[in-house]
C-alpha positions as CSV (number, residue, x, y, z in Angstrom):
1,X,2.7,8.1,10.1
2,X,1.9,4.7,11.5
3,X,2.9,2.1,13.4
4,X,2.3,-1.6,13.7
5,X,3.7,-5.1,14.8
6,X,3.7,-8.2,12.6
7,X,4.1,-11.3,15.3
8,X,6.4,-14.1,13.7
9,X,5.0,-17.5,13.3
10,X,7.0,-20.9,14.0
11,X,9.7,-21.4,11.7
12,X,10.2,-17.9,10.9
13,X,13.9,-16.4,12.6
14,X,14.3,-13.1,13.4
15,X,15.4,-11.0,10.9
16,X,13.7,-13.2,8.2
17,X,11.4,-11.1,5.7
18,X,7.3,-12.0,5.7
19,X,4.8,-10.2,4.2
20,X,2.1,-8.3,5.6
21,X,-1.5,-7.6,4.5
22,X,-2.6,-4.2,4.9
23,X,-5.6,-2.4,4.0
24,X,-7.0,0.9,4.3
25,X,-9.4,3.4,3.2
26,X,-8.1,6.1,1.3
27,X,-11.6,8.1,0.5
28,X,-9.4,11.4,0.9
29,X,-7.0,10.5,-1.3
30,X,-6.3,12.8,-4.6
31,X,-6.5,10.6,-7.4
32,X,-6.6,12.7,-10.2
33,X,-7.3,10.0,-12.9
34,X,-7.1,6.3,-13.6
35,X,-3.6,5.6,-14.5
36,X,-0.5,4.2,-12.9
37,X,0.4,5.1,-8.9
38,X,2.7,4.4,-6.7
39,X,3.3,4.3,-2.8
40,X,6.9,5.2,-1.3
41,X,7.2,3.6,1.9
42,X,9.8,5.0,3.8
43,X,10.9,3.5,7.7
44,X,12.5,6.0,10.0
45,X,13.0,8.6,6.9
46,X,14.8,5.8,4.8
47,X,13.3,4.7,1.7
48,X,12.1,1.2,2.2
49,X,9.9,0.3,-1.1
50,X,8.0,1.6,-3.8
51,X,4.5,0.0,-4.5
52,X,3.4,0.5,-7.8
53,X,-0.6,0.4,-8.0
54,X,-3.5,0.7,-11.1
55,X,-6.5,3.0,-11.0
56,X,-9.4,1.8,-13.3
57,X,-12.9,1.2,-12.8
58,X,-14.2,-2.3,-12.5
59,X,-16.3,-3.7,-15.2
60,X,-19.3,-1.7,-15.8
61,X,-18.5,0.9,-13.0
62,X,-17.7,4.2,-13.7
63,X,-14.9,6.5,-11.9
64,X,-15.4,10.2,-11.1
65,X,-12.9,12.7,-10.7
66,X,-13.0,16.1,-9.3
């Protein structure tokens, strides 16, 4: 679990939607292969979004699984 707060910049009201950057490291996560992921982002047990994502090595790189 995680927590965070997102300030809101001029113009925005509450309750509006804006969209938040976040990045992490994941060097523990099991990723089996390259294929197609997703994240399920659930707030307070409720699902809030899915997130889908793309494993595949960049150009000329090469991706090792164990």
């Amino acid at each position: 679990a995680m927590a965070f707060n997102v300030g809101r910049p001029a113009g925005i009201r509450p309750g509006d939607e804006q969209i938040v950057t976040l990045a992490a490291n994941l060097v523990s996560l099991p990723i089996p292969a390259a294929g197609k992921y997703e994240f399920v982002i659930q707030l307070d047990g409720e699902l809030a979004r899915r997130l889908p994502l793309r494993v595949q090595p960049a150009p000329g790189a090469q991706l090792n699984f164990g």
